[in-house]
C-alpha positions as CSV (number, residue, x, y, z in Angstrom):
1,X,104.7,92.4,158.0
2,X,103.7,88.8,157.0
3,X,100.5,89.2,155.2
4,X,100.2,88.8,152.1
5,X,99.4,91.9,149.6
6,X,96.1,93.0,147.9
7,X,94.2,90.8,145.8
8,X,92.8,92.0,142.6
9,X,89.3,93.1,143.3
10,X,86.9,92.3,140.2
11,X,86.5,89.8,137.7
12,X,87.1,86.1,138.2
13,X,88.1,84.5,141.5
14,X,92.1,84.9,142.0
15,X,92.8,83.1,144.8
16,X,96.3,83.2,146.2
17,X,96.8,84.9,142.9
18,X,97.3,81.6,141.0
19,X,95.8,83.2,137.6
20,X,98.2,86.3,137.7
21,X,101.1,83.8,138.1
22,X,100.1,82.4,134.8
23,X,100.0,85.6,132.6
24,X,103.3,86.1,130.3
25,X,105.5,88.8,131.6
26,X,108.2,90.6,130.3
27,X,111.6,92.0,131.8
28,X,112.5,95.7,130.7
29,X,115.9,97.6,131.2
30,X,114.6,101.2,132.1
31,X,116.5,104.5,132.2
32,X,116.2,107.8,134.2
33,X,118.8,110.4,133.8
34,X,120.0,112.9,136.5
35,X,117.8,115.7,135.2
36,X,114.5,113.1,135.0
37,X,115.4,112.2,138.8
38,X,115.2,115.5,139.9
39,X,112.0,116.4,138.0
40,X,110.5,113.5,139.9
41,X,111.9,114.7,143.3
42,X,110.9,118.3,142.6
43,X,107.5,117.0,142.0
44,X,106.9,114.5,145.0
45,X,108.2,117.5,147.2
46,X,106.2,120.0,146.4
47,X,103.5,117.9,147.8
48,X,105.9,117.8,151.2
49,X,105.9,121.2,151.4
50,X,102.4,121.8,151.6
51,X,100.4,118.8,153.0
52,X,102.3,116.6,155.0
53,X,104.4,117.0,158.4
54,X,107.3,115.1,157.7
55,X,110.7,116.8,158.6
56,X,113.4,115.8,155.6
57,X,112.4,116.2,151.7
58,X,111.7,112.6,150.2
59,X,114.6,111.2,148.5
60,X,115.4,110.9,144.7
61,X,114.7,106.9,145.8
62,X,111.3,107.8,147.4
63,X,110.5,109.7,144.6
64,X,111.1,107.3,141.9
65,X,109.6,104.2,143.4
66,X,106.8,106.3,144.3
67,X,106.2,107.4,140.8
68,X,107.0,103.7,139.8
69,X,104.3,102.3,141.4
70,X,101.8,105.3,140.3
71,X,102.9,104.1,137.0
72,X,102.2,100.5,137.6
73,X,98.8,100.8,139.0
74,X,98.0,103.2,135.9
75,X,99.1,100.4,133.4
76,X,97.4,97.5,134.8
77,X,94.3,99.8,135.1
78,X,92.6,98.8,138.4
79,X,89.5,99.3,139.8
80,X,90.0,103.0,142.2
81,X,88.9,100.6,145.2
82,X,91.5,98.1,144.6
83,X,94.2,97.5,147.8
84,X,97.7,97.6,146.3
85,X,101.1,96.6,148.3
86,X,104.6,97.9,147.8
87,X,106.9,96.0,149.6
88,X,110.6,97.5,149.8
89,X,113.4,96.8,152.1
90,X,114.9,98.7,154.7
91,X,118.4,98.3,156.1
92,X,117.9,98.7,160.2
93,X,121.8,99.1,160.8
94,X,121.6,102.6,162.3
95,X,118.2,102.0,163.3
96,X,118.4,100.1,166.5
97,X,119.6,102.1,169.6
98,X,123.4,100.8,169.8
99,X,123.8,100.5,165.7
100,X,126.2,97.8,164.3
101,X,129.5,97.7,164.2
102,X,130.6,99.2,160.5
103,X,131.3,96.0,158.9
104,X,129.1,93.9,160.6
105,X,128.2,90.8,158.2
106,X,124.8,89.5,157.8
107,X,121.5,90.2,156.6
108,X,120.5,93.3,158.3
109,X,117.3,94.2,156.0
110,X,113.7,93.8,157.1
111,X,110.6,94.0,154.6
112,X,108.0,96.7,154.5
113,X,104.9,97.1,153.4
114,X,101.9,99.6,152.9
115,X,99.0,99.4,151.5
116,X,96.8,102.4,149.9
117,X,94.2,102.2,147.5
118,X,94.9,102.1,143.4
119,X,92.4,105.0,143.1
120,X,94.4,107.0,145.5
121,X,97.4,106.9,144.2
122,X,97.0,107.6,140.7
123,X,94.5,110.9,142.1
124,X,96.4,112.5,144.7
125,X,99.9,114.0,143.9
126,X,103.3,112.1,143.3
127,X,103.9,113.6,147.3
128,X,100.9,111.4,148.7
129,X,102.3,108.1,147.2
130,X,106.3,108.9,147.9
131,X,104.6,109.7,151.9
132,X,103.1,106.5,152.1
133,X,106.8,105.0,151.1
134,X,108.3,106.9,153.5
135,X,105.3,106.1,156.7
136,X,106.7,102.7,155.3
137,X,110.2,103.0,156.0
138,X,110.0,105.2,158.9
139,X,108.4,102.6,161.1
140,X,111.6,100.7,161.5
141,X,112.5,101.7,164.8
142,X,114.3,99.8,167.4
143,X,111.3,98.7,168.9
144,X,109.4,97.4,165.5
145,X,112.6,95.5,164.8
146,X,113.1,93.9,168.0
147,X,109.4,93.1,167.5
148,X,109.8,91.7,164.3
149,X,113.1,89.0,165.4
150,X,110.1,88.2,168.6
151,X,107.8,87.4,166.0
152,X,109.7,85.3,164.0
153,X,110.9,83.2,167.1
154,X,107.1,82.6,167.2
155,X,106.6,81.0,164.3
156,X,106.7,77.3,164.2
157,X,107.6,77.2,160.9
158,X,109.9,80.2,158.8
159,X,109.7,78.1,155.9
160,X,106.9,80.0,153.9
161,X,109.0,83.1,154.4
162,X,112.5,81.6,152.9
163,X,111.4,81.9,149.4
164,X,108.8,84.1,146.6
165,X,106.9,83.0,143.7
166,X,109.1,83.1,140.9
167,X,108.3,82.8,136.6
168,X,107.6,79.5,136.1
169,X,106.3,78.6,139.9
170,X,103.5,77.8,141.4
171,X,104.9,78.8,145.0
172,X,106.0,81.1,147.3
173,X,104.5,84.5,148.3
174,X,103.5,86.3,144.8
175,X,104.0,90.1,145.0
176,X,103.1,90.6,141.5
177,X,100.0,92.0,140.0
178,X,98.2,94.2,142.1
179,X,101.3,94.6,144.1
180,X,104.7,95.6,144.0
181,X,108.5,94.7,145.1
182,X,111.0,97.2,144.2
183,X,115.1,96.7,146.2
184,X,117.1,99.6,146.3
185,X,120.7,99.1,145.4
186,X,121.7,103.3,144.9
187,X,123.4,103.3,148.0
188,X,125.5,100.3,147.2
189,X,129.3,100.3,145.7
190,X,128.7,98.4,142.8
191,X,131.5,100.2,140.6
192,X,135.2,99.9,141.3
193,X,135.3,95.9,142.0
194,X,138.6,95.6,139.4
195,X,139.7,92.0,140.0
196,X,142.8,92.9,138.0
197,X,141.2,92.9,134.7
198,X,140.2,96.4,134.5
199,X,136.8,98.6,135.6
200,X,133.9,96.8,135.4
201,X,131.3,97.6,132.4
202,X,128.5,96.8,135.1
203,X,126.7,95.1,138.0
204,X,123.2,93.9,137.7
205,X,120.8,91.0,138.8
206,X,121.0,88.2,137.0
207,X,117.3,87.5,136.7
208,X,114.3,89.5,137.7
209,X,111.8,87.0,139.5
210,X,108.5,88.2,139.2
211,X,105.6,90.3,137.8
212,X,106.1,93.6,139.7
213,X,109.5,92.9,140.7
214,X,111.9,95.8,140.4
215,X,115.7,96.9,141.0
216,X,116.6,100.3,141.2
217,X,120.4,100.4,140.7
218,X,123.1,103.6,139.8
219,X,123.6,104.4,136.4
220,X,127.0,102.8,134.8
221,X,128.9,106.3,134.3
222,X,128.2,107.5,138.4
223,X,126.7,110.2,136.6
224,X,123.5,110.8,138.9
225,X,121.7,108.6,136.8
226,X,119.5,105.2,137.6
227,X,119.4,102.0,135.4
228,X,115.6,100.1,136.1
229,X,115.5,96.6,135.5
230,X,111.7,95.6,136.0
231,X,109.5,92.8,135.0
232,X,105.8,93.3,134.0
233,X,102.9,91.2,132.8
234,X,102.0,90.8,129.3
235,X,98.2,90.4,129.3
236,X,97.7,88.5,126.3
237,X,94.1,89.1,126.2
238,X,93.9,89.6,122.5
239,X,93.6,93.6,122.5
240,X,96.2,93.7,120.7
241,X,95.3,91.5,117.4
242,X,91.9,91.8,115.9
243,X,90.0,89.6,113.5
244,X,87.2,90.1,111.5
245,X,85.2,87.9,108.6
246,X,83.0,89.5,106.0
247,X,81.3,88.8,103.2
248,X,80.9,90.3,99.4
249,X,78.6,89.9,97.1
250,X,81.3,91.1,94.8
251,X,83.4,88.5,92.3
252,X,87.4,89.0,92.4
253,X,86.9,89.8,88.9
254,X,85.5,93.3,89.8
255,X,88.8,94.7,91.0
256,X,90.5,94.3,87.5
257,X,93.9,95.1,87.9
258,X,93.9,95.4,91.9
259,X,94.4,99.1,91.3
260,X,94.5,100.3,94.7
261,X,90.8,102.0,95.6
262,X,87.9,102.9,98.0
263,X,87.3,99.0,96.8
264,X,90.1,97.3,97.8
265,X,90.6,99.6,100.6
266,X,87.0,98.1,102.4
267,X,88.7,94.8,102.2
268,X,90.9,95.7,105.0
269,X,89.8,96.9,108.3
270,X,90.2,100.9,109.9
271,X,91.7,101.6,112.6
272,X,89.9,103.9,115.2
273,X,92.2,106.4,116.1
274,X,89.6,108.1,118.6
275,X,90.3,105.1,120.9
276,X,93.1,105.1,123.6
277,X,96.1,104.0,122.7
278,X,96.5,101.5,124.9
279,X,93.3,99.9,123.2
280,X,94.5,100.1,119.7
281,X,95.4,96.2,117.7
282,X,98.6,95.9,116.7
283,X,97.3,94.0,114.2
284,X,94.3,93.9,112.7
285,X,93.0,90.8,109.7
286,X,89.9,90.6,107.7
287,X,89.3,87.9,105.6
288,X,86.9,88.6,103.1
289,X,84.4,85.8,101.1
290,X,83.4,86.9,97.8
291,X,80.3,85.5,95.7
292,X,82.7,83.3,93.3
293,X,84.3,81.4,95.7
294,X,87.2,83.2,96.1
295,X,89.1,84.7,99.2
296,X,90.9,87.9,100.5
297,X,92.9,88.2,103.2
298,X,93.6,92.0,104.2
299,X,96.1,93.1,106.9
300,X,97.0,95.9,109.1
301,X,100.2,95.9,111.0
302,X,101.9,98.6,113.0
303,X,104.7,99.8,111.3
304,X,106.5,100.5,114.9
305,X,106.2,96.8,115.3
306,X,107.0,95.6,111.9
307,X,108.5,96.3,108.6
308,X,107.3,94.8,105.3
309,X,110.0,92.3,106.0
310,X,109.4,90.9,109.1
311,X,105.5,91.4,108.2
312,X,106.0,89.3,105.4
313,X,108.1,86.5,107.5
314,X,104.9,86.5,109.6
315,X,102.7,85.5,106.8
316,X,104.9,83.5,105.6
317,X,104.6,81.3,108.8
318,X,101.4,81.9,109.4
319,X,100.7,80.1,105.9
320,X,102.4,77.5,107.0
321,X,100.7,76.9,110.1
322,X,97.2,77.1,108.1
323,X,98.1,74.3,106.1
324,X,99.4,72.1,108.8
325,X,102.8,72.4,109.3
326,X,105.0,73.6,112.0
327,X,106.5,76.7,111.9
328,X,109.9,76.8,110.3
329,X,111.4,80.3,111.3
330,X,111.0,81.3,114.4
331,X,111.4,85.6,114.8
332,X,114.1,86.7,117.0
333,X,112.7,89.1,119.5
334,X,115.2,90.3,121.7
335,X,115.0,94.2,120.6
336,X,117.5,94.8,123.4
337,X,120.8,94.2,120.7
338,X,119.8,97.7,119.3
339,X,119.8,99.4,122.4
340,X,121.9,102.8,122.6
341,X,125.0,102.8,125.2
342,X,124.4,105.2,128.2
343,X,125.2,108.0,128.0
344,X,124.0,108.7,124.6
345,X,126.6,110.1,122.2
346,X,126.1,113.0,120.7
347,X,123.9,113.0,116.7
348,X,126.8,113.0,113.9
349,X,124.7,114.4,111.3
350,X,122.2,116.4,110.3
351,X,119.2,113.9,109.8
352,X,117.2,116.1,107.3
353,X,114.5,112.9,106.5
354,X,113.0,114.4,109.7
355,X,112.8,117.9,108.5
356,X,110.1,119.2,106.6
357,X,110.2,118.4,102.6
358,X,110.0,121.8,100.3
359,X,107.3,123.7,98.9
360,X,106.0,125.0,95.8
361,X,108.2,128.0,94.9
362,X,106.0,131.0,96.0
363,X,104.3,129.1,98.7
364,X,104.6,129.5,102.1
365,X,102.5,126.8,103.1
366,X,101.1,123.1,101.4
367,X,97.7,123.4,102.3
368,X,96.7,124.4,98.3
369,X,98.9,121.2,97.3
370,X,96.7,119.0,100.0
371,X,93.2,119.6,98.9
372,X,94.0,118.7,95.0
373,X,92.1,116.1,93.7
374,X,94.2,112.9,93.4
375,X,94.3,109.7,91.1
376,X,95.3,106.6,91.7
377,X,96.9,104.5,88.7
378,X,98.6,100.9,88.4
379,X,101.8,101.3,86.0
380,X,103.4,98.3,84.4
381,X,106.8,97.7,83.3
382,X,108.2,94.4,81.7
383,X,111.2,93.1,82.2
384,X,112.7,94.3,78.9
385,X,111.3,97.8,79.9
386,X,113.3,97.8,83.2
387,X,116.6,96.9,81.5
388,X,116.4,99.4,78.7
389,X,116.1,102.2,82.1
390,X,119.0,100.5,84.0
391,X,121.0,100.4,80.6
392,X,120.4,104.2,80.2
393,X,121.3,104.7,84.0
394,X,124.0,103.2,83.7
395,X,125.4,105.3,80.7
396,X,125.8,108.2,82.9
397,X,127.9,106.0,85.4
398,X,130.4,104.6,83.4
399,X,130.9,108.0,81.8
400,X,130.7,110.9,84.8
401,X,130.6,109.1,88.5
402,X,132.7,107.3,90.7
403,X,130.4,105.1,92.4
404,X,131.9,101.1,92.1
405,X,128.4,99.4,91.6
406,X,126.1,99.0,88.8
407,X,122.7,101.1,89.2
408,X,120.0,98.7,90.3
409,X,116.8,98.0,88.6
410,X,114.8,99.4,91.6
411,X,117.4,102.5,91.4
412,X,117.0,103.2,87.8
413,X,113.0,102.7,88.0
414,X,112.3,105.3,90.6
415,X,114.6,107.9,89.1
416,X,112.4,107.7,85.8
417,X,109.2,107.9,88.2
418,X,111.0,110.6,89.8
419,X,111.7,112.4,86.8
420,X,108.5,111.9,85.1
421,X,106.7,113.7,88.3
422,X,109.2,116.7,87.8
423,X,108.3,116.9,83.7
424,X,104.4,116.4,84.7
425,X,104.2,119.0,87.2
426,X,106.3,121.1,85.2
427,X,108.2,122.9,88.1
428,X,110.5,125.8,87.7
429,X,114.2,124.7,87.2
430,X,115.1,126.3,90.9
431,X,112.4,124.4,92.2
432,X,113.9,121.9,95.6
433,X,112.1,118.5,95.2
434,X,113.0,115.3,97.5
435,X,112.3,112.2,97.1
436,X,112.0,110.0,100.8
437,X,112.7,106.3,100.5
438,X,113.6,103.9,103.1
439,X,116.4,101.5,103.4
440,X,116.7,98.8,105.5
441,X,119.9,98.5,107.8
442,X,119.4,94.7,108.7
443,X,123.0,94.5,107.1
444,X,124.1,97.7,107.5
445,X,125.5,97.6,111.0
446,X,129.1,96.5,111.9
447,X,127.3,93.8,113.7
448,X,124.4,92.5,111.0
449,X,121.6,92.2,113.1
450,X,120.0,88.0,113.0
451,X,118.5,86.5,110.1
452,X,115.0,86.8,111.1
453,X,115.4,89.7,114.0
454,X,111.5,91.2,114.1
455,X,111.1,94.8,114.3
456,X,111.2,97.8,112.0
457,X,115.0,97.6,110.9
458,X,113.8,100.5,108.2
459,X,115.1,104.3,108.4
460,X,114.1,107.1,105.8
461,X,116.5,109.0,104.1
462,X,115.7,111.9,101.1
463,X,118.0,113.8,99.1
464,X,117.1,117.0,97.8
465,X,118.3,118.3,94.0
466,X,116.5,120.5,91.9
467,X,113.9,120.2,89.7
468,X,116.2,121.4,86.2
469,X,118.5,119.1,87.1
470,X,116.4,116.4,87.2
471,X,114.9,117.0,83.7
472,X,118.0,118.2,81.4
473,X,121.0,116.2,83.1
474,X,120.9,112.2,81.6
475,X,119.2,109.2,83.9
476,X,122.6,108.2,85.8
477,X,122.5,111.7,87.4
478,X,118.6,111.0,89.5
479,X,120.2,107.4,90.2
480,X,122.9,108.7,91.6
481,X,121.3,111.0,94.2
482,X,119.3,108.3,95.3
483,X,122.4,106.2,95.3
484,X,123.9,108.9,97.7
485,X,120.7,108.9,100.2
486,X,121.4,105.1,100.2
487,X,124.8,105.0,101.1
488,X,125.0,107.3,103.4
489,X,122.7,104.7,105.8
490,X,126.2,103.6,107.7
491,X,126.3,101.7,111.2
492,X,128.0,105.9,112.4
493,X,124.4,107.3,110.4
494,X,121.7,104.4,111.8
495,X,123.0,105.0,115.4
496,X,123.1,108.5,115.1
497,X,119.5,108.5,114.0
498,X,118.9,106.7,117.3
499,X,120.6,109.4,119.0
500,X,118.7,112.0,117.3
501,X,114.9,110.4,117.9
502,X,116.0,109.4,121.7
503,X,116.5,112.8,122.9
504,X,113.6,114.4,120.2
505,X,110.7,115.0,123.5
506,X,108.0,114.3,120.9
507,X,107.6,111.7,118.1
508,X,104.4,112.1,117.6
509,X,105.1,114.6,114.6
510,X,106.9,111.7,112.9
511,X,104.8,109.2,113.5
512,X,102.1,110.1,110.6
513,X,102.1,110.9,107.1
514,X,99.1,113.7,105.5
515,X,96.4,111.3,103.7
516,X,93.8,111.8,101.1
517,X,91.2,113.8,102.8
518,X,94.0,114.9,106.1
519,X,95.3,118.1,107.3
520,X,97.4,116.6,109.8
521,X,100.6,114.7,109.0
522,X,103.8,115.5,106.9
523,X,103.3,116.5,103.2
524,X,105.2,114.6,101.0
525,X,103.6,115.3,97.7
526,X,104.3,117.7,95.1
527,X,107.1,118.8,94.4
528,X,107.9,116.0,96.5
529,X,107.9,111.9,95.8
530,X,107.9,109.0,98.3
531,X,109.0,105.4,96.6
532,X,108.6,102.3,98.6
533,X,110.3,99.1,97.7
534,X,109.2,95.8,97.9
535,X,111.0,93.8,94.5
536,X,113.2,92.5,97.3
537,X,110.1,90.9,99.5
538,X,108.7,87.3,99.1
539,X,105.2,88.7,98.1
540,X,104.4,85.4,96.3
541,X,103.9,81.9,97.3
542,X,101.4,82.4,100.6
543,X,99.5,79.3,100.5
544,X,96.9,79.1,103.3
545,X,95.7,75.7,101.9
546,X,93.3,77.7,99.3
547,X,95.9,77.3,96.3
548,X,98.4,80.7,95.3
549,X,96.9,83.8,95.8
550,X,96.2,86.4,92.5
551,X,98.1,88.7,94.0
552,X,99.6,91.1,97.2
553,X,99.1,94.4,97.5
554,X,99.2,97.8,99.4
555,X,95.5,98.3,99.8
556,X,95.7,102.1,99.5
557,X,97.8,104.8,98.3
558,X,97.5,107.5,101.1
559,X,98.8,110.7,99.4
560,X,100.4,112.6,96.2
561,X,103.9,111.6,95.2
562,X,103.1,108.0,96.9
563,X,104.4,104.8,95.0
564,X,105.3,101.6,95.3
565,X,107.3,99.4,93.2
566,X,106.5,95.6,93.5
567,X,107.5,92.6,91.5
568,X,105.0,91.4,88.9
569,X,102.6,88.8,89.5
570,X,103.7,86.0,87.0
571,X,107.6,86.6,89.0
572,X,108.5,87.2,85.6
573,X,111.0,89.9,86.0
574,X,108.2,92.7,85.4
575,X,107.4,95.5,87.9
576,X,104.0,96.8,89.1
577,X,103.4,100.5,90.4
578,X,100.5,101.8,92.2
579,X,100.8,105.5,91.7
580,X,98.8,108.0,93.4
581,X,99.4,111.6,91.6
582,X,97.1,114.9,91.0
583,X,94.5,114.6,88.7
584,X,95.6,117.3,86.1
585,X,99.4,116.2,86.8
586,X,98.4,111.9,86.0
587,X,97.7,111.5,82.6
588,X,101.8,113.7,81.7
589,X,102.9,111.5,84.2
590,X,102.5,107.8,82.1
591,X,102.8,109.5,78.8
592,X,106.5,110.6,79.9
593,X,106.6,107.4,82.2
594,X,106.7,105.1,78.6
595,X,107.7,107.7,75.8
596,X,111.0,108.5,77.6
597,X,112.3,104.3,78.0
């Protein structure tokens, strides 16, 4: 009962588990509904029923911890050989011959432990681990607990059993990695303490001490459900950044107008999808020397991690950093402020960004669209350009809608790109086309979210007209369907979409878009358009000590229909747009894209 648990089995000496205590770890707020419970229990018992002898089904507790700690031993990947140590705690009250008195008052819970092999337990059924729990609990008897207050009489000094290793502390007992400690408080009244002031939103731990430490705890509504609150390591072990050098023979010259290409695509590095996922960088940076002296510096981010806000907040810093100074804004990190109440509410709308765009009238599939040959092209627009579109946007407002704000630049820009596709691929009038943008809802919710909050804060929305509408009504009338998609991102919509991605059993379908040379992802190309916006994001002024940088960016432009709109390079009020379209649809494309200002 007081030894201490398994000790990791490979790699540098871990004595008394002093290097585990030093990794970062990280405290999660986990959720299991009714339905999940019982798919767990299900699981764990059909194992019962057919290889072990015990008498009563394991519990919905058994069978969670059981599959927590499968889980845990899966995630730190150890070694199949490696000893690991659950320890739970079991209350003895009805478990010595004369039980306690109801309301006896005192600590009445002894520790537990067992100890099967990693390898094991993530081989053999959920049943086999959930057993090894319950061989666990089902030694308590009125003879081991008797035993148990002897042996503590014994010891000369209790001392190294008052207190664990908690963050931050180099003593105690550590239970954390290859072990695990998980309390169970299901059994305990913690709803209905109203001091007067009304029900109670909830009851919790305050803190979670340690790596591998774990609470398993009602849900808030008495609903069946459990709420988790675990902490785990973070192995910063640098998986999850990678950096590369190279070296060109080329001169920055040679990329002209940094037209987006197989060229400027090589100076950023690929991520190898055929690895596991648990193996893939979050973020990978190649900097690239070139033959005249000069520098590139090419990023790839996760885009679940990061939007083009918060990646550019991260340069930003990291420029900072590189030419000696100290960090000025730190990111925010807590992603807990957009978590969804429980139980979820039900989706308010009908989220069609996550539907499939149209096709081609008379088509019942994309595949024909998908293996056209594509261009790429960089568009340019001066500043006197972009007002004469807004101007003629604007027309159409002040004449025929009701909307309170003046079209934007951005606004009045990609409904010209948008109508120029239509005009170029010279659709029929009936023909459905979408256009998917994203907006970000930093400042969209009742509550803004903090000034320099890190995540994705960006959800898509499309809106879906007709081709002939398009083309023969004026300017304002494009605008204002985008306008529409725009507004419709509400603090009701962005939770909503929460709602409606929580309870989706896959993502996977949404979390890739078709590319040049793909059959797999969602189409987005003709009759269909997909604008990104970054006029709004500090593109300019990243000085790594080497002076200001030519210019930032996309590297590639993955499909048809795919554009971004940045600002100029000389901040000059101008607008740059890498454009990838058809072949045979490119060249109508700019000749409407100018004749038509």
């Amino acid at each position: 009962m007081a030894k201490g648990g398994g000790r990791l089995a490979s790699g540098e000496a871990r004595d008394g588990g002093f290097l585990e205590r030093e990794f970062l770890t990280i405290v999660a707020m986990l959720k299991l509904s009714k339905e999940q419970i019982n798919k767990l229990k299900n699981k764990a018992n059909e194992y019962r029923n057919s290889e072990t002898s015990t008498n009563s089904a394991f519990t919905r507790y058994e069978s969670v911890t059981a599959h927590m700690w499968r889980c845990a031993c899966k995630a730190r990947q150890h070694e199949s050989e490696q000893l690991t140590n659950i320890r739970i705690a079991v209350d003895f009250r009805s478990r010595l011959q004369s039980s306690l008195p109801k309301w006896y008052f005192g600590c009445t819970v002894l520790p537990v432990v067992t100890t099967p092999t990693s390898g094991d337990i993530v081989s053999k059924p959920l049943g086999y681990t959930a057993e090894k729990l319950r061989e666990g609990i089902e030694k308590v008897t009125d003879e081991y607990i008797r035993s148990c207050f002897v042996f503590l009489k014994n010891e000369p000094d209790l001392s190294k059993f008052r207190f664990f290793h908690t963050v931050g502390s180099s003593q105690g007992a550590f239970y954390g990695n290859p072990n695990m400690s998980i309390t169970n408080w299901t059994r305990l009244p913690l709803y209905g303490m109203d001091f007067g002031w009304g029900k109670e939103i909830c009851m919790i731990p305050g803190a979670i001490g340690y790596d591998g430490k774990a609470f398993i705890l009602p849900g808030r509504n008495e609903d069946g459900s459990f709420l988790i609150p675990l902490r785990l390591q973070i192995h910063c072990n640098s998986m999850g950044a990678e950096f590369l050098e190279a070296e060109s023979e080329a001169k920055i010259d040679d990329f002209g107008d940094f037209c987006p290409s197989s060229k400027t695509r090589a100076l950023i590095p690929s991520v190898d999808y055929d690895r596991p996922i648990h193996e893939l960088p979050l973020l990978l940076v190649q900097v690239t020397k070139f033959s005249c002296g000069g520098f590139s510096l090419g990023l790839g981010i996760s885009h679940a991690l990061a939007d083009g806000e918060c990646a550019a907040h991260f340069i930003s810093e990291w420029a900072r950093i590189a030419r000696g100074e100290k960090p000025e804004n730190f990111p925010f990190l807590d992603r807990t402020i957009l978590q969804l109440e429980d139980p979820l509410p039900k989706t308010s709308f009908d989220h069609s960004e996550f539907k499939p765009p149209p096709l081609l009238i008379g088509h019942s599939n994309n595949t024909e669209e998908r293996n056209k040959k594509t261009v790429v092209a960089m568009l340019k627009l001066s500043k006197e350009q972009i007002n004469k579109l807004k101007s003629k946007a604007n027309e159409y407002r002040n004449s025929e809608t009701s909307t309170n704000r003046a079209f934007t630049r951005y606004e009045s820009v990609t409904a010209h790109m948008w109508r120029c596709a239509c005009k170029a691929r010279q659709h029929e009038s009936e023909q459905l086309t979408n256009i998917r943008i994203a907006v970000d809802f930093r400042s969209r919710l009742q509550s803004s979210l903090p000034k320099w909050y890190f995540g994705c804060t960006v959800l898509p929305v499309v809106t879906t007209p007709t081709s002939g509408d398009i083309v023969s009504k004026p300017l304002g009338y494009t605008a204002e369907k985008l306008r529409e998609g725009i507004e419709k991102v509400t603090d009701e919509y962005i939770r909503s979409c929460f709602v409606f991605l929580k309870n989706e059993p896959d993502l996977s379908k949404f979390r890739f878009f078709h590319t040049v040379g793909s059959s797999q992802g969602a189409f987005y190309g003709n009759p269909n358009m997909s604008v990104t916006n970054w006029t709004r994001l500090p593109l300019y002024g990243m000085d790594f000590g080497w002076g200001k940088e030519i210019c930032m960016i996309p590297g590639a432009i993955g499909y048809d229909g795919k554009a971004f709109i940045l600002p100029g390079r000389n901040e000059d009020g101008s607008f740059l747009i890498p454009l990838r379209l058809q072949v045979t649809h490119m060249d109508n494309f700019k000749k409407f894209f100018y004749e038509d200002i």
